[in-house]
C-alpha positions as CSV (number, residue, x, y, z in Angstrom):
1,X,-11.8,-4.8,-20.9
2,X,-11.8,-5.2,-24.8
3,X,-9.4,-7.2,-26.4
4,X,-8.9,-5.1,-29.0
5,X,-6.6,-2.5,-28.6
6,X,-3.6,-0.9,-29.3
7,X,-0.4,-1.9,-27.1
8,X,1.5,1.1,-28.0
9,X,-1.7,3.0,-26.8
10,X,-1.4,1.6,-23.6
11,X,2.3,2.3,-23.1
12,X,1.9,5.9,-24.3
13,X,-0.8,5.7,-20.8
14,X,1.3,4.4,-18.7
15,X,2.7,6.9,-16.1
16,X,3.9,6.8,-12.8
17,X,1.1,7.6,-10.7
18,X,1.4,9.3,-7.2
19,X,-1.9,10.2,-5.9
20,X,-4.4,7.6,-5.6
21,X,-8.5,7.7,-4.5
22,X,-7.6,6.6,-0.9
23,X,-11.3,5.2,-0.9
24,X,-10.5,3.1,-4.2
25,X,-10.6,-0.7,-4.3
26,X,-8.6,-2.8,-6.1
27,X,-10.6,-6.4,-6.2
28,X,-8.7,-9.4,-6.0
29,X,-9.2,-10.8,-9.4
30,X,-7.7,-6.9,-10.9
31,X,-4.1,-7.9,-8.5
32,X,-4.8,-11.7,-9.8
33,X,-4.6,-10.3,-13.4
34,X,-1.4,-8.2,-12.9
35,X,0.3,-10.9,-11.1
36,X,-0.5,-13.9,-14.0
37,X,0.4,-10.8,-16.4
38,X,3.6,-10.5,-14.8
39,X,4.3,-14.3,-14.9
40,X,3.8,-13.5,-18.4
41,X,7.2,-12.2,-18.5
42,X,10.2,-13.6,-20.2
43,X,13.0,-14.9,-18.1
44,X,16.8,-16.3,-19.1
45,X,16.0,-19.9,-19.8
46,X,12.7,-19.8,-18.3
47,X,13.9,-19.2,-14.9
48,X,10.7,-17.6,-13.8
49,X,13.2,-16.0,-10.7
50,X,10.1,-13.7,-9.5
51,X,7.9,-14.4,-6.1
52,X,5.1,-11.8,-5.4
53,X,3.6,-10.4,-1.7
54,X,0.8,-8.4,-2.2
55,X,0.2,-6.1,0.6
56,X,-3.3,-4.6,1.3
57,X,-3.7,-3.8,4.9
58,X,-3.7,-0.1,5.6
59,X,-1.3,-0.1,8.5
60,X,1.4,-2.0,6.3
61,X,1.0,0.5,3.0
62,X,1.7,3.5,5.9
63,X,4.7,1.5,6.8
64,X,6.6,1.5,3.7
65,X,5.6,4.6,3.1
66,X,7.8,5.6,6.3
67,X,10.7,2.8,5.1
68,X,10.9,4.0,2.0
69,X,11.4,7.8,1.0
70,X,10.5,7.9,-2.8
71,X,7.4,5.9,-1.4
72,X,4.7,8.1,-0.1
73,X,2.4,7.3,-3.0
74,X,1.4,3.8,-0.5
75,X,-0.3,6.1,1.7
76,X,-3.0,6.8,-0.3
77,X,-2.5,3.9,-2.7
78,X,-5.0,0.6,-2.7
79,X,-2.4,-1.8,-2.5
80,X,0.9,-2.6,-3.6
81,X,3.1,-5.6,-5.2
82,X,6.7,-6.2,-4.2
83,X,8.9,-8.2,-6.3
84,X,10.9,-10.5,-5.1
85,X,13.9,-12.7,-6.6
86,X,15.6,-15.6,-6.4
87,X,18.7,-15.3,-7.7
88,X,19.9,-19.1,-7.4
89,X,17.1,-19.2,-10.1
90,X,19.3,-20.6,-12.9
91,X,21.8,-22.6,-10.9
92,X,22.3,-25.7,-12.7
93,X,21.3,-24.3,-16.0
94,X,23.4,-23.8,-19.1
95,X,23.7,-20.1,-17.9
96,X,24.6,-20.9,-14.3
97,X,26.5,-18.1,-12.6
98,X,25.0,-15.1,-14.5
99,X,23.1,-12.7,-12.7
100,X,19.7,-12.3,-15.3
101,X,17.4,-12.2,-12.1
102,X,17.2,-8.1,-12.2
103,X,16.3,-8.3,-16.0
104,X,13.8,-10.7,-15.7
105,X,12.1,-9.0,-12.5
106,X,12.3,-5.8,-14.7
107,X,10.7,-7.6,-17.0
108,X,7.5,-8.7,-14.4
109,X,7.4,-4.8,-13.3
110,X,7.1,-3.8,-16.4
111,X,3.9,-6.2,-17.4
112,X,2.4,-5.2,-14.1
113,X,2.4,-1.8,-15.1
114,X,1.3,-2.1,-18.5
115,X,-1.8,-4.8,-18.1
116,X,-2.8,-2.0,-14.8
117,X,-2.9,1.1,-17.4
118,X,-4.9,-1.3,-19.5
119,X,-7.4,-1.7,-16.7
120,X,-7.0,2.0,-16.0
121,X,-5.4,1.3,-12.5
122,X,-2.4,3.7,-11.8
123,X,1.2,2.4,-10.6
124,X,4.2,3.5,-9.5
125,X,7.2,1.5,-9.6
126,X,9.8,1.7,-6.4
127,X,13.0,0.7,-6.4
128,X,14.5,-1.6,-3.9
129,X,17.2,-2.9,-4.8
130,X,20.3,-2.0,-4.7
131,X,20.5,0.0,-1.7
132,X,21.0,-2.6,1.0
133,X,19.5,-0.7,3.8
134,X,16.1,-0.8,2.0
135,X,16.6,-4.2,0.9
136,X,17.2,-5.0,4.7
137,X,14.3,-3.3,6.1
138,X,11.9,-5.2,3.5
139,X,13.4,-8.4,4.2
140,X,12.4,-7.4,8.0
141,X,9.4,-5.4,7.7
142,X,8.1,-8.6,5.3
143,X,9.6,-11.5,6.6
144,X,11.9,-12.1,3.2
145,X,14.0,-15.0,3.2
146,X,18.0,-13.6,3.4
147,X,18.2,-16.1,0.1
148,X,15.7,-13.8,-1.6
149,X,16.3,-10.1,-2.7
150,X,13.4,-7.5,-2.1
151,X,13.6,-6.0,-5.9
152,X,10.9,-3.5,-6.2
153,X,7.4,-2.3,-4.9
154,X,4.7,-1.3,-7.4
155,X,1.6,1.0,-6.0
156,X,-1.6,0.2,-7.2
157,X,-4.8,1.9,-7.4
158,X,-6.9,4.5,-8.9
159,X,-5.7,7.3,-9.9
160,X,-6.5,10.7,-8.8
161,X,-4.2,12.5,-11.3
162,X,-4.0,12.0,-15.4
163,X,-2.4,9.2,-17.0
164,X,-0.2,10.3,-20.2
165,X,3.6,9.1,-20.6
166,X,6.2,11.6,-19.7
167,X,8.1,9.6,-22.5
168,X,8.7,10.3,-26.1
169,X,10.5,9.2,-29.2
170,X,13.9,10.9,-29.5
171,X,15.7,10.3,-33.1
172,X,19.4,11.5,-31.5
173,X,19.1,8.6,-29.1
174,X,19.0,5.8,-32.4
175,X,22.2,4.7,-34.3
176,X,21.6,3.4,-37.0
177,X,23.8,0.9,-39.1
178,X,23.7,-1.0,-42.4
């Protein structure tokens, strides 16, 4: 990987990917470097709210491919990341009571995603939360603390389709004011 390159490059990449080589390997030190990138993130007062399973066992990609019906990228998909957050994270701080855990886990997701299209490893970003039933069947299927809420899971491997954002710059979505 070269150091020189051009961030908005690697977010025009980025896409979500949904078919994966279901013989590709992810090595451990690729998952170390999305995980320290998504530590990376900012967080309200440095709350750092995020924990992180990694799940690479065959049988447990199938299975949340079954749990969870947006999903069935797992079953082909190396391995995959699942975001989790404390969100007693800034009790006792100055901003005690606000709810900035789902930001700040956006936050991680996003990193993850961007430092794997820089490695030219595909993602897919799932939500969890809010829909309690999912959130309950993670917390089960994963054995999540009931403090701790199940925020997202992020398929990783390589990608047997293009990468190319499905994004673009629209100027009727910008105010702008002097």
């Amino acid at each position: 990987m070269s150091e020189n390159y051009n961030i908005n490059e690697i977010i025009k990449k980025r896409k979500s990917i949904r078919r994966y080589d279901p013989n590709g390997v992810v090595s451990k030190r690729q998952i170390e470097l999305l995980l320290e990138a998504a530590m990376l993130a900012p967080s309200a007062v440095n709350s750092r709210p995020w924990e992180f399973i990694v799940i690479e066992g065959r049988q447990k990609m199938d299975s949340v491919a079954i749990a969870h019906p947006y999903a069935q990228m797992m079953k082909t998909a190396s391995c995959a990341i699942i975001i989790t957050a404390n969100p007693d994270a800034l009790k006792g701080t100055k901003i005690d009571g606000m709810q900035m855990w789902q930001h700040d886990c956006g936050a991680a997701a996003q990193n993850i995603l961007l430092q794997a299209a820089h490695m030219n490893l595909g993602t897919c970003w799932c939500g969890i939360h809010p829909n309690e039933g999912r959130m309950a069947e993670f917390r089960s299927m994963f054995d999540i603390a009931d403090n701790r809420v199940p925020f997202c899971i992020i398929a990783v491997g390589a990608a047997q389709e293009e990468f190319g954002s499905r994004g673009f710059y629209q100027e009727d979505k910008i105010k702008w004011i002097k």
